[in-house]
N, C-alpha and C positions, 0 to 999 in steps of 0.2 A: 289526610295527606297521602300523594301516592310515591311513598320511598321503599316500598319493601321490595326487592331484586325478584322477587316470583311473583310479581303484580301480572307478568305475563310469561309464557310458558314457549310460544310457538315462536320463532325464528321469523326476521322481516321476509324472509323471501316466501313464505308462507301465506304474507296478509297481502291480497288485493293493493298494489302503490295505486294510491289518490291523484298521481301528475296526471296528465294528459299528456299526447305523445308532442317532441318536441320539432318546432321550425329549424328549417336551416341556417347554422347560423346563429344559433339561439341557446342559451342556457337556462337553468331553472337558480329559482332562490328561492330561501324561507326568509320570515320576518318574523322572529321569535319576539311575542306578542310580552308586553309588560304582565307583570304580576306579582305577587308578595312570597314569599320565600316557598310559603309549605303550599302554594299553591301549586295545579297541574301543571305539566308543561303542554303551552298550544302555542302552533308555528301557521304559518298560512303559507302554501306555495306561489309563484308567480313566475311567470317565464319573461326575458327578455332578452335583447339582442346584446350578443358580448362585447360588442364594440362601443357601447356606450353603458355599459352596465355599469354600479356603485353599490359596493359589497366589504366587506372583509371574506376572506378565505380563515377555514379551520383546518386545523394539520392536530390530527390527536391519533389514537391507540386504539381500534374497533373494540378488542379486546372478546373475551365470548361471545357467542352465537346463540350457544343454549341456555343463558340464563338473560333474560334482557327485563328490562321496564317497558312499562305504557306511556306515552306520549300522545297528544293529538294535533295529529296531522291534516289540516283542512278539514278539522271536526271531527276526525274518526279515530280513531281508535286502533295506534299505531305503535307495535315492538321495537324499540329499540336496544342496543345494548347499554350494559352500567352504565360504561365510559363516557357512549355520547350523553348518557339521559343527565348523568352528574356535570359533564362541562356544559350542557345549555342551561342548567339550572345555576349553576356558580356564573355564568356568561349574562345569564338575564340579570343577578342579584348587579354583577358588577354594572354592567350597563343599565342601570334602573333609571336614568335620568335621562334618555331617549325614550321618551313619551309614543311616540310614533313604532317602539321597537327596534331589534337591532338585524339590521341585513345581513344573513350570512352566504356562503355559499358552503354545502356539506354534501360529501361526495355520498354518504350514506342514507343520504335524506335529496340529494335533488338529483339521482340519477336513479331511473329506474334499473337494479339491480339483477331483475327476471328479462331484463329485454337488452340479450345479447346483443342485437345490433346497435341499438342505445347507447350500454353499456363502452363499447368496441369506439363509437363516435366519441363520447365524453371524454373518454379516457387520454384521447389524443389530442384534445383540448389542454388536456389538463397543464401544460405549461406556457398556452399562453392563460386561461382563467388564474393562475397564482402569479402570472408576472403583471395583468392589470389591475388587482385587483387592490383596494384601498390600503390593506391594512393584514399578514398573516399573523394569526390570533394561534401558539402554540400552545395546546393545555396540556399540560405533564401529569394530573389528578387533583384530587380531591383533598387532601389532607394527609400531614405525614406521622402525628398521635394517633390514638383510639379515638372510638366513634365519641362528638360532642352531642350535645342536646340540638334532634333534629329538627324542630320548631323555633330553634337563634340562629337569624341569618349569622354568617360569618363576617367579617371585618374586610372591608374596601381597603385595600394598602394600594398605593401605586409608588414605583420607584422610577424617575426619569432618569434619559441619560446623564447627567450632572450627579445623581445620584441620591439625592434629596426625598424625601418623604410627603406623602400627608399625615399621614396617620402613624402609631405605631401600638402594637397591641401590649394588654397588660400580663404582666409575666406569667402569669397560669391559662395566658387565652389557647385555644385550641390550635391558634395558629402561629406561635410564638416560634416553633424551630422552624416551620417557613420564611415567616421573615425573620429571623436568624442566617439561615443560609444566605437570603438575597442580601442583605445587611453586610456577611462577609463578602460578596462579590464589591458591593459597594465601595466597602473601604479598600479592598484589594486596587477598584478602580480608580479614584480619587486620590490614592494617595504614593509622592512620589519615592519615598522608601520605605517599603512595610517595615524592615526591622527599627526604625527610630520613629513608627505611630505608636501612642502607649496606646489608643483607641482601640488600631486595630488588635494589640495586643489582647485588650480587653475581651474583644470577641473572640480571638482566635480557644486564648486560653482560658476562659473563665476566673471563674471567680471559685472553683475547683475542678478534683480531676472530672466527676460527675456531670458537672456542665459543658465541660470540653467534648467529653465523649458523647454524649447527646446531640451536639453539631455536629459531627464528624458523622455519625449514623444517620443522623438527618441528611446530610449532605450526599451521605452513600444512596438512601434511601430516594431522594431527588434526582438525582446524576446517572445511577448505575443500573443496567437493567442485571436481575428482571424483574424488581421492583418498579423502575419508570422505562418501560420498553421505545421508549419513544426513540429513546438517544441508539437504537438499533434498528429502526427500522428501514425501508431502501427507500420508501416514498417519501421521506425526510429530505434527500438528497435534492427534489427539485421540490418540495414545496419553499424552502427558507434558501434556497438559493437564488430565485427568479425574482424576488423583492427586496425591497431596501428596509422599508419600513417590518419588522418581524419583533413582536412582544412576546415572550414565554408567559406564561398564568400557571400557576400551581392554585388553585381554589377561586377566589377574588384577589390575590397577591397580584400583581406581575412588573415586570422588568423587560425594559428593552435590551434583545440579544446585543447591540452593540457595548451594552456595558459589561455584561459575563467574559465578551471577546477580550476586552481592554483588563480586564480583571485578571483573565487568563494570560493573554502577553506579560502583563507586570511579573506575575507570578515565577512564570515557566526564565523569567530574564535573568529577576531580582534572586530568585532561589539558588541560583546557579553561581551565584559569581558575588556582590557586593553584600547583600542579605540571607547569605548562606547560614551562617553561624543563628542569626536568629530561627531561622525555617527547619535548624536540626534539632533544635529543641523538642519538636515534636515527635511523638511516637512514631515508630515507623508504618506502622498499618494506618494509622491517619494520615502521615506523608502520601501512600500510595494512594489513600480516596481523594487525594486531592491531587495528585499528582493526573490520577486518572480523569477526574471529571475536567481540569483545566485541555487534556490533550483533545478531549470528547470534544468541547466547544470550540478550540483552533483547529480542529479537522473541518469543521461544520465553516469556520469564519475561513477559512482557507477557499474554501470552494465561495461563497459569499464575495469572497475579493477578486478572486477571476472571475468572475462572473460582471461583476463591477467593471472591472478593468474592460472588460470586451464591450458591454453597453458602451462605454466611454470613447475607446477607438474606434470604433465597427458601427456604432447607433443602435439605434432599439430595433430596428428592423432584421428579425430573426435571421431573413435569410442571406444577413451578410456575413453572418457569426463563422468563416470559412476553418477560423482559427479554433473549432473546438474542438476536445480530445474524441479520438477513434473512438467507437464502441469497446472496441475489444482492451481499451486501457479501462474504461469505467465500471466492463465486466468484473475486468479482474482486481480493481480497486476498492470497490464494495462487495467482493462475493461473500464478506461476514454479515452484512446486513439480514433481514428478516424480513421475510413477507409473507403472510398466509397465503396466496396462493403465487405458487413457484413460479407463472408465468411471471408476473411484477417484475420478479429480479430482474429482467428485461427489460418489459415496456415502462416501468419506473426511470428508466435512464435514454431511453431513444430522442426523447426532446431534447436533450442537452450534448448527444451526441453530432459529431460533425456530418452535415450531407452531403452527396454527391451529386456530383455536376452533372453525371452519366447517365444515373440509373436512378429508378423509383427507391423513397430511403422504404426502409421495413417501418410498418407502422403497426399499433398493438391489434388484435385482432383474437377476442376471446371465443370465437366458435371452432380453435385449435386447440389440439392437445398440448401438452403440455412437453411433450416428446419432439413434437413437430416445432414448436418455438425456439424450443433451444438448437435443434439443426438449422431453423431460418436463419437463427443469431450466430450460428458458429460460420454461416454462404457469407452473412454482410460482415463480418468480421475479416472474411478472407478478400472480399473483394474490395472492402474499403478500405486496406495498406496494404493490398497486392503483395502480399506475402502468407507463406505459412504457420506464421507464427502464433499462432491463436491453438496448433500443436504441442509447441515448445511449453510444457509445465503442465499447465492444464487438462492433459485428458486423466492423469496418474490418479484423479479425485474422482471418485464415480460413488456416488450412493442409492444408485439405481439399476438395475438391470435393461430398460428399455432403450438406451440409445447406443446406436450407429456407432464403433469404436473410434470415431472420427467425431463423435460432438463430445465436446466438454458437458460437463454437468453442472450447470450455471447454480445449480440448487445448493451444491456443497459447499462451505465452508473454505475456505482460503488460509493465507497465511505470509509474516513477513518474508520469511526463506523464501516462498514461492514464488512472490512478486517482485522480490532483488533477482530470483533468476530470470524471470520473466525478463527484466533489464538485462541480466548477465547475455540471455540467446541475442538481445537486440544487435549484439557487437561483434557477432560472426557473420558468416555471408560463404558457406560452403558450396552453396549452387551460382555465382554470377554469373554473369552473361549468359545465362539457359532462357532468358524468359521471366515473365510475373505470370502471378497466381492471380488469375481472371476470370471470368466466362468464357473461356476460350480454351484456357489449359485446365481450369480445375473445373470438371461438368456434374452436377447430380443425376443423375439416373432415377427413371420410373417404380424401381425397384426399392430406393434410396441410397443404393452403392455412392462412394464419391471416385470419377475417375480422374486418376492426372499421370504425369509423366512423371516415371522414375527410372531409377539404373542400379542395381544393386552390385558393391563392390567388396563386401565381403558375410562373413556366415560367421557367428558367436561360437566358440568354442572352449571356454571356459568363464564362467562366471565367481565373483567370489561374494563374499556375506553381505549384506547390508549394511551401509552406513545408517542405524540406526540414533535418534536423537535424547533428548535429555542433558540434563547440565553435568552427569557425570563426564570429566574430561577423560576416562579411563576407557572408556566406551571409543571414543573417536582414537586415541592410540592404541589400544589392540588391535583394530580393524585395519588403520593405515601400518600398523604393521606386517600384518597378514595379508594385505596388497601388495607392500616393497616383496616380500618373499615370493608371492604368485607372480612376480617379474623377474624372479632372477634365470629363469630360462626361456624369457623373451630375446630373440636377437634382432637387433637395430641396427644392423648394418655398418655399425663402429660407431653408432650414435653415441650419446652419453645416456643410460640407462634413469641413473640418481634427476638429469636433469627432465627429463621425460616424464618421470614418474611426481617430481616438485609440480609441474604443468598442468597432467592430469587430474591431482587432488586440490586444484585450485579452478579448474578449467580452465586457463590461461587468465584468469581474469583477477585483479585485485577489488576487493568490498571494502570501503572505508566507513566505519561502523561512526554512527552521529544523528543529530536530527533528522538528517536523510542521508542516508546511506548512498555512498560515493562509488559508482563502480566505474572501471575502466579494465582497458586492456592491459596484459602483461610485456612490458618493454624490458630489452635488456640492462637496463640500469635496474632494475629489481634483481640482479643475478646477487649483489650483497645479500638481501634477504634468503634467499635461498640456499648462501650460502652459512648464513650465520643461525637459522630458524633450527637446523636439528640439535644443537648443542645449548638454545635458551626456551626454547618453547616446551610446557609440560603434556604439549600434544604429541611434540616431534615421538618417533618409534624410533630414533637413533641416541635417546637419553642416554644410555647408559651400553651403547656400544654402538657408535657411531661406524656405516657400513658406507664401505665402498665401493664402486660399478662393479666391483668382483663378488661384493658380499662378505671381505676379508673384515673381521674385528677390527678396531684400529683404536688406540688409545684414547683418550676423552681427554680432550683440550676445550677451549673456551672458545675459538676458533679453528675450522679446518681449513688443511691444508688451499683449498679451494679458493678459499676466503681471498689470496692473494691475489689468486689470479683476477677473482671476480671484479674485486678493487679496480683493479687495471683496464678490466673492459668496461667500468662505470665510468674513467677517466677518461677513456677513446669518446665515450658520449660525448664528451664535454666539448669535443675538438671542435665541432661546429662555433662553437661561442666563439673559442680561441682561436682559430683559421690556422689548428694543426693538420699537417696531411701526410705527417709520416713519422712512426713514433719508433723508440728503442726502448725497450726498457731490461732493465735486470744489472746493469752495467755502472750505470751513473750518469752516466752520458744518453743527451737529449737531442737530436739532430733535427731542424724544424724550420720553415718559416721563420714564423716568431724568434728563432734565437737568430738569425741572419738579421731580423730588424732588428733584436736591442742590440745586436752589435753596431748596424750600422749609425745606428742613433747615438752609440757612446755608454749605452749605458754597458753595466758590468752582468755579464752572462754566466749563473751559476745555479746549479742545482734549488737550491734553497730560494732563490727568487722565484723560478718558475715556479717550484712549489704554493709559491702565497699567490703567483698570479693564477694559478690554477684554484685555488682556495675560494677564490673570488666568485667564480662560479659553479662552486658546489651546489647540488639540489637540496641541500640541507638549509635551510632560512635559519633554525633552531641553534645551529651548530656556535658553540662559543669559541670564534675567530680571533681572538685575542687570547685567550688560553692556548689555541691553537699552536699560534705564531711562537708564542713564549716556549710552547714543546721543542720548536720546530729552532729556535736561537742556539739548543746544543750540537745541532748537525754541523759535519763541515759541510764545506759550498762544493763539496765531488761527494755528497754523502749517498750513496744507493738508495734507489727507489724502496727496497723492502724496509728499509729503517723510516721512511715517508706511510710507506702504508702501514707500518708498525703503531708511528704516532700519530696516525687517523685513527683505527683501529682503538688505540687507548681512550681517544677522545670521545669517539663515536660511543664510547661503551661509557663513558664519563656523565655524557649527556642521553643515557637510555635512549638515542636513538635506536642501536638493535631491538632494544623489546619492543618499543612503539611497532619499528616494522616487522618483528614476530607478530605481537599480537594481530596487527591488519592480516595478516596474511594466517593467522587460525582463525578469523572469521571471514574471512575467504573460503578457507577450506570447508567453513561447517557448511557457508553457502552453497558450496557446489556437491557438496557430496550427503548429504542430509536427504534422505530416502531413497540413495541410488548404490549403484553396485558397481565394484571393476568390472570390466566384459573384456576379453582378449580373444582377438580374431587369428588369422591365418597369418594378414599382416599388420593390423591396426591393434592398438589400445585406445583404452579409455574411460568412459563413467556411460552407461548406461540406467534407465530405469529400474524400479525394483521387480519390477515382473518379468525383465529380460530372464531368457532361458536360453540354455547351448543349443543350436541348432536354428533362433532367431535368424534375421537375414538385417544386414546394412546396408539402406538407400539412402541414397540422394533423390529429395524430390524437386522440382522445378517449384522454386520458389518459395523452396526450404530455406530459413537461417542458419539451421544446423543439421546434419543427420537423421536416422531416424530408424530405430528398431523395428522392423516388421514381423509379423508372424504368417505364415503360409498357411490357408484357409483351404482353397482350392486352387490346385496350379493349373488345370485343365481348363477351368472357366476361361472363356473368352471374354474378354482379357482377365488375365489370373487373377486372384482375389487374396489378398492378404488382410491380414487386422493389424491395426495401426496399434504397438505398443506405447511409445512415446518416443521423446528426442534421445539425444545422447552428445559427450562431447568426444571426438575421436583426435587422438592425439595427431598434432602435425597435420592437418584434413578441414582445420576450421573456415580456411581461408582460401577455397578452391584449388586447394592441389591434387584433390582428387578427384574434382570433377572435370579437371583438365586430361588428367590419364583415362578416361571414359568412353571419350572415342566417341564411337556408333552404339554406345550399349545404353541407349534411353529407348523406351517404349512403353505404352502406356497400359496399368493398373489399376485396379479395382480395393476403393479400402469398404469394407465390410462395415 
């Protein structure tokens, strides 16, 4: 029997490939040939035309290089890795009842992997070969015990979508926590409230704590890399998203992905809300494996159902697909994923990105480096949403020294922070009316400079610490305290300093923290939060001595002074609803519109009605209007506004609305300031990168979102050459006001 992992030594790219070279047009398959367990594996290749090809597709793990098995390949004597050599021999055991052999298609086996251009051609294939092809076959491994006796096939289970079995193994079999795990998907799926199945109870908990913890490792051990690296890798993303039909296998096990997804929805539903109290039973580190492998499969089913939805409106012909996401969103959505070689991260997502009308899309192409891919992806990035945003977050990650300070480094690692800001730049527009970022305005050079227009309107002259992260909250209030104080000899022209500096360490944006994270712009109906956050938030740096635009102490109340006014200009929002167009307030008396009609109408015009009718359209949905009103029964009908906003005030704090909107508005803050730094100019503030340094420079580029720190390289070059540090957000500047006062001072730049 040939199982032993050193049966071969040398790497496939080492042995002679047996294909012959391919037609156009045409792809290769194997027919992994019948045989009994401990026998070899032997495949036969065959080439045919893709358009009428009948295959399944494998999506697995290459896994090492240097240690591989023997296989024979159209009779010779062929290396491949563990990974593949254990899924075609678990793939033949299960398919044993196809006499004829089981057709696959494997990227490691029907493409010649020495023949670049080959290589370059299939590759670009590769989404439509997984959207026709029968059936995607995912293996996740071999077993999740110690090794069984190598000479007993292992046990054929299959689970369909209904959930139902054939078989189920006996309690000491080798493969008993396999199906275990798929067993709990099962019942998760089938059943309409887990906390009242005793069934699923039975699995979940066992029959002790030893057996419970045995599924929950099992399940880690299935789900979580890097134990099963599958669930990380980037070429996942377009193999089980382009077909309907997709079966996971763990050995001879398997389960259709539609049933883990439905398992997973109940889960993430049920656990939250009606079947709480059961799902808290569980330990917490088993909560988190489970918590984690259900998001793993509804990421995966998420992309599955767009994908779905687009077939559905658009048809299967690719090149109507007009509605699919940018490049530069899918870069920056999978940049955790994994691929042995860095170029992937790329060409793993170009099929499933949108093309252009205009211009040839980028297609993979493995006789580049690896340096040169990531600049092609950072051109079509920019030219396919005409803008610069592919700047904004992304260059801050570099774990390489070879590229251009103008490509991101697609290799690195990502993050949520990073990709809610990503969203946060979408919502500024510091450069409009300059122009898009085209072939026309943003040009590469033979050199590899990138040139475009900019205008630089001010120079960094103070920086202060970094907002570094971690869940210590002590961390993020000494820091934003040590910014309020590096502002208190900024001058704004009689501006509001306090309100300046609220703006800044949010960027103007509010984050609403949830399944998906809610961002939007800051309107002045948030001026309550701002004014209520120093005095309830354990972030705020005015805890315990709340400071005013002078920087004077000021005693510690529940609410500042502020607070009233803020009140008051949440109410002017309101006026729209109410078709007010001219208010009084502080007095008791309301002069209005509105009070001219309920006069002429008859009804009786008093403080205290307007109030309820003003109630009416509060942005509070939450708010308990009937507690309200009852506050509001002891006022007289001339009773002052500040006794009105007194009993909001009590109510609003009755019903935790303040902390609700503290809390959004501290993860706001962590969102915009988490790896970045104050920067304070000549005349601007604001949040700059961590690299920014005093003597940096602030442009505007044509077809900028936001700002952008420069560094001066060479200013004598024709045309000067600076390095591109990253974005920034500049207080008061997000929204073209300063690209308005700019004048004639655009001309065009060199980013290094």
């Amino acid at each position: 029997m040939l199982l032993s992992p050193v049966s071969a030594r040398r790497s496939p790219e080492d042995v002679e490939y047996p294909g012959k070279p391919l037609s156009p047009g045409c792809i290769r398959l194997i027919r992994l040939l019948p045989g009994s367990w401990t026998e070899p594996i032997k495949c036969e290749l065959f080439e045919v035309s893709l358009a009428i090809a009948k295959y399944h597709a494998l999506s697995y793990v290459w896994g090492s290089k240097n240690v591989t098995r023997q296989i024979f390949l159209e009779r010779r004597a062929f290396p491949v890795t563990v990974n593949l050599e254990g899924a075609l021999r678990h793939l033949r055991e299960r398919y044993k009842e196809q006499h004829d052999g089981l057709v696959l298609w494997v990227d490691a086996l029907c493409i010649n992997q020495k023949d670049i251009e080959e290589r370059t051609s299939q590759v670009q294939l590769m989404g439509t070969i997984y959207t026709q092809c029968d059936q995607v076959i995912v293996y996740l491994g071999d077993r999740l015990q110690g090794s069984a006796d190598p000479n007993v096939p292992p046990l054929v289970i299959t689970f369909d979508e209904k959930g139902y079995t054939q078989d189920f193994p006996p309690k000491h079999h080798s493969e008993v926590d396999v199906y275990r795990v798929f067993n709990l998907f099962r019942e998760l799926a089938t059943t309409l409230h887990p906390g009242s199945s005793s069934d699923l109870n039975m699995t979940m908990m066992g029959k002790d704590e030893n057996e419970q913890s045995n599924l929950f490792e099992a399940l880690r051990r299935m789900m979580q890399p890097p134990f099963t690296p599958w669930w990380s890798r980037i070429w996942v993303i377009q193999e089980v998203t382009m077909k309907r039909e997709v079966f996971i296998v763990y050995g001879t096990i398997s389960v259709p992905i539609q049933l883990l997804a439905s398992a997973a929805r109940t889960y993430m539903t049920h656990s939250s809300s009606c079947c709480a109290t059961f799902f808290s039973k569980l330990p917490k580190d088993q909560a988190k494996v489970l918590d984690d492998c259900c998001s793993r499969i509804l990421g995966i089913d998420e992309l599955r159902t767009v994908q779905e939805i687009r077939k559905t409106e658009w048809g299967a012909d690719d090149a109507t697909f007009s509605e699919r996401s940018p490049l530069l969103d899918l870069l920056r959505k999978f940049r955790d994923r994994r691929a042995s070689d860095p170029r992937d991260k790329v060409y793993a997502l170009l099929s499933m990105a949108r093309k252009s009308q205009s211009r040839p899309r980028m297609v993979p192409d493995y006789s580049l480096t690896e340096a040169e891919v990531f600049c092609r992806a950072t051109l079509e990035c920019i030219y396919d949403v005409r803008t610069l945003s592919v700047f904004s977050i992304d260059l801050g990650r570099k774990f390489r020294d070879d590229l251009p300070s103008w490509v991101p480094d697609w290799s690195a690692p990502g993050s949520l922070t990073y990709q809610v800001r990503a969203e946060i730049a979408e919502l500024y527009d510091a450069c409009p009316s300059m122009g898009v970022a085209d072939e026309k305005s943003v040009l590469r050079t033979e050199t590899g400079t990138l040139e475009v227009k900019g205008s630089i309107f001010d120079v960094i002259h103070r920086t202060e610490e970094i907002m570094w992260g971690g869940d210590v909250v002590s961390i993020y209030r000494n820091t934003l305290s040590r910014w309020w104080t590096a502002l208190q000899d900024v001058n704004l022209a009689g501006r509001s300093l306090k309100n300046a500096y609220y703006e800044v360490i949010c960027a103007g944006a509010s984050c609403e923290p949830g399944p998906k994270t809610i961002v939007r712009r800051m309107f002045p109906r948030d001026d309550p939060t701002f004014a209520t956050w120093p005095s309830v938030s354990s972030m705020s740096p005015f805890q315990d001595i709340p400071a005013s635009d002078t920087g004077q102490p000021k005693e510690k109340i529940g609410y500042e002074p502020e607070a009233l006014e803020a009140y008051k200009d949440m109410l002017k929002i309101w006026r729209d609803k109410v078709v007010l167009d001219s208010w009084l307030f502080g007095d008791g008396n309301l002069k209005s519109e509105l009070v001219m009609a309920q006069s002429c109408s008859g009804n009786v015009v008093d403080n205290k009605s307007i109030f309820r009718y003003l109630l009416a359209y509060a942005p509070y949905p939450d708010l308990q209007v009937r507690n309200f009103v009852e506050d509001l029964g002891s006022l007289r009908e001339d009773a002052p506004w500040e006794l009105f906003f007194e009993c909001m005030r009590r109510q609003l704090k009755k019903d935790r609305m303040d902390i609700w909107h503290a809390s959004v508005f501290d993860n706001s803050i962590m969102a915009a300031t988490l790896g970045r730094r104050l920067i304070i100019g000549r005349k601007y503030i604001g949040l700059g990168p961590a690299d920014a340094k005093v003597g940096d420079k602030l442009f505007l580029l044509v077809g900028g979102k936001t700002p952008f720190v420069l560094r001066t390289k060479n200013f004598r070059a024709k045309p000067p050459e600076y390095e591109i540090v990253g974005d920034s957000f500049i207080w008061d500047g997000m929204d073209g006001q300063i690209a308005r006062d700019q004048g004639r001072n655009w001309r065009t730049i060199s980013l290094v």
